[in-house]
C-alpha positions as CSV (number, residue, x, y, z in Angstrom):
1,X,16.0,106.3,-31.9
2,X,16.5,103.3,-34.1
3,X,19.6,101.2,-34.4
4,X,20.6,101.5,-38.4
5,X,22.2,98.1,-39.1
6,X,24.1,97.1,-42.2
7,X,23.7,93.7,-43.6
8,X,26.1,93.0,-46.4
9,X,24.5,89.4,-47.9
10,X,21.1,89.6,-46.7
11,X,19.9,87.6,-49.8
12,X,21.7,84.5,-48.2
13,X,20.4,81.7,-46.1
14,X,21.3,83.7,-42.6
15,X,20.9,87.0,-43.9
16,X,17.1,86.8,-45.1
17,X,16.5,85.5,-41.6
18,X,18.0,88.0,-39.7
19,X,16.6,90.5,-41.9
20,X,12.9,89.4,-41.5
21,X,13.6,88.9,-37.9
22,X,14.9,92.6,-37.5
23,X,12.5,94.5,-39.7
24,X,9.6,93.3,-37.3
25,X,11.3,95.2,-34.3
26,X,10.8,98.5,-34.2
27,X,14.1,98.9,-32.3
28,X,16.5,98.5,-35.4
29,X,16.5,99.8,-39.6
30,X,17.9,97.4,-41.7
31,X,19.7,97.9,-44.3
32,X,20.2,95.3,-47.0
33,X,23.6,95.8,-49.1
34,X,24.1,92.9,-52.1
35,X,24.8,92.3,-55.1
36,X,21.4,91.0,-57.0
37,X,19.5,94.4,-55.0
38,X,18.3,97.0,-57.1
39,X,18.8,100.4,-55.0
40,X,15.3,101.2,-53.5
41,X,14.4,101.8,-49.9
42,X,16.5,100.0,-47.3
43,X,18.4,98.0,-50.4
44,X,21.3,98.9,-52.4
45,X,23.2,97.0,-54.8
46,X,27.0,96.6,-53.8
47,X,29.9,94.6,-54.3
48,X,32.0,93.7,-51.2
49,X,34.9,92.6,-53.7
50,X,35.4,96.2,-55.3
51,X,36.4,99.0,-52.8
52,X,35.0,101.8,-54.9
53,X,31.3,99.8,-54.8
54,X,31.6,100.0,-50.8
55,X,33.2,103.4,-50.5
56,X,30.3,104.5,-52.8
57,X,27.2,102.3,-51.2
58,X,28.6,103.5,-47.7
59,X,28.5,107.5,-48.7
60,X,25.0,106.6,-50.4
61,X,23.9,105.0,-46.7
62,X,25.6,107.5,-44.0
63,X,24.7,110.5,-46.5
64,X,20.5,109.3,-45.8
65,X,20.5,107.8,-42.5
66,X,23.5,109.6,-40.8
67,X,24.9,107.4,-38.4
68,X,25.6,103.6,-38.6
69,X,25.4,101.9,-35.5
70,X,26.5,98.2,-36.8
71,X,27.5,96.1,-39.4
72,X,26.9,92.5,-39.9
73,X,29.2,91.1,-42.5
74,X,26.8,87.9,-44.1
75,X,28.6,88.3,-47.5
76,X,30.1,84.9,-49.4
77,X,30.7,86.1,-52.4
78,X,33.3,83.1,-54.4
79,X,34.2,82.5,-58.5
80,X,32.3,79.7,-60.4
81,X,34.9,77.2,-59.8
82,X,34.6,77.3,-55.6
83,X,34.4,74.4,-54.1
84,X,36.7,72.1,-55.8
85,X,38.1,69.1,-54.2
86,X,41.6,70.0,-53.0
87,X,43.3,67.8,-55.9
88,X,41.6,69.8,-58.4
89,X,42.3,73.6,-57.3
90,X,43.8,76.1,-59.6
91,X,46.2,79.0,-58.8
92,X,44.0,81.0,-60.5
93,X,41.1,80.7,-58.5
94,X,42.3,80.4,-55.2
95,X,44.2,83.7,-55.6
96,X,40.5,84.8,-56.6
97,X,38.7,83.5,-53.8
98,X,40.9,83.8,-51.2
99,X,40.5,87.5,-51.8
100,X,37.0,87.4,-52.7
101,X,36.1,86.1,-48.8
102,X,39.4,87.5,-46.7
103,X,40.4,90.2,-49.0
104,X,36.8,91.9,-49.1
105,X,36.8,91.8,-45.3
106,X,39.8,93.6,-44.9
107,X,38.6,96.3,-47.2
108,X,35.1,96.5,-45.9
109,X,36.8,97.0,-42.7
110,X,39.2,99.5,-43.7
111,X,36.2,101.6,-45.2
112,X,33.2,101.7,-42.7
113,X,36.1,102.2,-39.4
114,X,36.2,105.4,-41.1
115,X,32.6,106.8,-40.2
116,X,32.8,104.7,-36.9
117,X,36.0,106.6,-36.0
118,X,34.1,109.8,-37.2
119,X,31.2,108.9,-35.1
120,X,33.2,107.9,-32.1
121,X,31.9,104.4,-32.2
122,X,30.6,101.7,-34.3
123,X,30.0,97.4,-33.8
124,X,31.5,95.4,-36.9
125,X,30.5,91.9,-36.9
126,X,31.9,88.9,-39.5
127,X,30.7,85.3,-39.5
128,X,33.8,82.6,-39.8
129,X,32.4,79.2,-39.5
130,X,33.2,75.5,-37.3
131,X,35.8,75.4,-40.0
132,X,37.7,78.0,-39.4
133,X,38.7,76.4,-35.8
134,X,38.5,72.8,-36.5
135,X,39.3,70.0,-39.4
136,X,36.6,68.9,-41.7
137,X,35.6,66.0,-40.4
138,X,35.9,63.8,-44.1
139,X,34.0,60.7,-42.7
140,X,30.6,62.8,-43.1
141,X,31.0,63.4,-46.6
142,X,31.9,59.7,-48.0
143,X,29.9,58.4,-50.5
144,X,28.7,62.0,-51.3
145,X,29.2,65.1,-53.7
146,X,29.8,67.6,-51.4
147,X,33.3,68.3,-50.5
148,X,34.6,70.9,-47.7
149,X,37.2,73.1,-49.3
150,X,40.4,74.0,-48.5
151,X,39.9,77.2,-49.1
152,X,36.9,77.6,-46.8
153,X,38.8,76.6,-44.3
154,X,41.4,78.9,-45.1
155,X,39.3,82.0,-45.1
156,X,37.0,81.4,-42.1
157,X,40.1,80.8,-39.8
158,X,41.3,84.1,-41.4
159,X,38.6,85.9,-40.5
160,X,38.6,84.8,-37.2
161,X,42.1,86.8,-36.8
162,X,41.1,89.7,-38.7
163,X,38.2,90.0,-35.8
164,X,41.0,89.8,-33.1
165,X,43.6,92.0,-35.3
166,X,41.0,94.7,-35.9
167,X,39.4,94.8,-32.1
168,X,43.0,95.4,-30.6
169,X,43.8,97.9,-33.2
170,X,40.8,99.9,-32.5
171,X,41.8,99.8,-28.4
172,X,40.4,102.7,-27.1
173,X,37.9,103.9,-30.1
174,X,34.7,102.6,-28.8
175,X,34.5,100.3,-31.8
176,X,33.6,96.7,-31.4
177,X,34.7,93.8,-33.5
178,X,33.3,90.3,-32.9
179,X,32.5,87.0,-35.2
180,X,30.2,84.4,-35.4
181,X,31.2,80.5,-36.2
182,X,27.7,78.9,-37.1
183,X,28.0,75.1,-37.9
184,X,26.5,73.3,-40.8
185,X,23.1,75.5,-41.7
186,X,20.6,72.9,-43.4
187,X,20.3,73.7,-46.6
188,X,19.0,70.2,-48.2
189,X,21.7,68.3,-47.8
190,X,21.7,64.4,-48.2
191,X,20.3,62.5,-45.8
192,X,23.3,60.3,-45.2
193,X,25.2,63.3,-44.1
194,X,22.5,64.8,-42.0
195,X,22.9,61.4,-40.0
196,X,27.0,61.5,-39.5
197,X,26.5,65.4,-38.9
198,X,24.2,65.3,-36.3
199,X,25.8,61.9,-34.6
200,X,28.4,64.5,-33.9
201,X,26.2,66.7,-32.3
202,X,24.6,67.4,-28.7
203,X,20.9,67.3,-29.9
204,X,19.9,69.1,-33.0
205,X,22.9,68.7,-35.6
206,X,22.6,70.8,-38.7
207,X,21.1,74.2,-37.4
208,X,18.5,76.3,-39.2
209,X,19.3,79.9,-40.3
210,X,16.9,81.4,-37.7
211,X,18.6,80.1,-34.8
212,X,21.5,82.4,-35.3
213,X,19.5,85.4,-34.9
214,X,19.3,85.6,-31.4
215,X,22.8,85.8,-30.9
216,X,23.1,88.2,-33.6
217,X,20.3,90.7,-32.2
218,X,22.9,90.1,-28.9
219,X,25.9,91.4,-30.1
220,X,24.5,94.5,-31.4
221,X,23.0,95.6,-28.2
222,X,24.6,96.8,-24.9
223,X,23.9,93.6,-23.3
224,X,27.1,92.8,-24.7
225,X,29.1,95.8,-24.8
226,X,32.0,94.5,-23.1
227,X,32.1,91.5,-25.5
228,X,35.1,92.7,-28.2
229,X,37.6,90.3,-29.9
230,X,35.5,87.2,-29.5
231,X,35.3,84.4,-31.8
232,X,31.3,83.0,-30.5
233,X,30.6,79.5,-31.5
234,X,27.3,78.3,-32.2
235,X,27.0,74.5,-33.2
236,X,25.5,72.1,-31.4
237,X,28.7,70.6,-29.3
238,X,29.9,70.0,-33.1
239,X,33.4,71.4,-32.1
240,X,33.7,69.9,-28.7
């Protein structure tokens, strides 16, 4: 039987890869949930900010394919103003994004842990970031425009304790909880930061989008059942 996996952003840079990755093995049916989808196929529009848009996507999903055997949590949905320097941040729109990234995790949490409990099991997976265990590390982004938010930072370290809040809670439920912490994904970034990035590295520096899939495909098989809690961080020795 085929694994049906749940992608929520798989119109993103590491959800388009793991979605062409999966679709060619005949081992899993991907689902793509986002919010620029039109609802054909495997693809449904949803909002991972709004409860009722989830709750109703969900229904929609289990309704047609009956069971859900993981979901991968790629979302990164943020307001227009995101990514201000921290001198320039408004009240108003960190209370929006800070809900917009932890907020929506909490809720898509609290909705699909209902047909996992139903089901008698179920593997949730979120993606945090480098940032969400570390400082920025402002010397790579002198003499740039790109800027690393406080509020990233904020949220992916959040989400690193929701994973750990939600796996103990569920003790005993067969349902797993684990994150990913990419580092930088290339994404044309100047070539001046590429440099300092990847002088902080072990060999590669910024990684691509496809090599996160591998550890992706491994958390949703039994290879790594026992695997529950964990924070798994993928960067190049960036961290160390």
């Amino acid at each position: 039987m085929k694994k049906n996996i749940i992608i929520f952003g798989g119109g993103g840079l590491i959800g388009s890869q793991i979605i062409k990755k999966f679709e060619k093995n005949k081992k899993y049916n991907v689902i793509d949930i986002d919010t620029k989808n039109k609802n054909k196929s495997n693809s449904y529009k949803g909002d991972i900010c709004s409860e009722k848009s989830i709750t109703n996507v969900i229904g929609k999903i289990v309704k047609k394919f009956k069971i859900i055997h993981a979901v991968i949590n790629l979302s990164y949905p943020k307001n227009k103003n995101w990514g201000k320097s921290f001198k320039n941040i408004k009240e108003k729109d960190l209370k929006e994004n800070l809900y917009n990234q932890l907020g929506s995790s909490i809720i898509l949490a609290k909705v699909i842990s209902k047909y996992f409990l139903k089901q008698k099991y179920g593997n949730l997976i979120f993606f945090s970031s480098i940032q969400g265990t570390s400082a920025p590390k402002f010397e790579h982004y002198s003499n740039t425009n790109m800027v690393s938010p406080i509020e990233y930072s904020a949220t992916k370290a959040g989400i690193i304790n929701i994973t750990k809040y939600l796996a103990k809670y569920f003790k005993g439920k067969n349902i797993r909880v684990n994150c990913v912490s990419p580092g930088g994904i290339l994404n044309n970034q100047p070539k001046i930061f590429l440099t300092r990035y990847r002088n902080s590295c072990l060999s590669k520096g910024m990684l691509d989008s496809k090599d996160l899939v591998g550890l992706v495909e491994f958390l949703i098989s039994e290879k790594s059942k026992y695997i529950n809690g964990q924070n798994i961080i993928i960067d190049d020795g960036w961290s160390l």
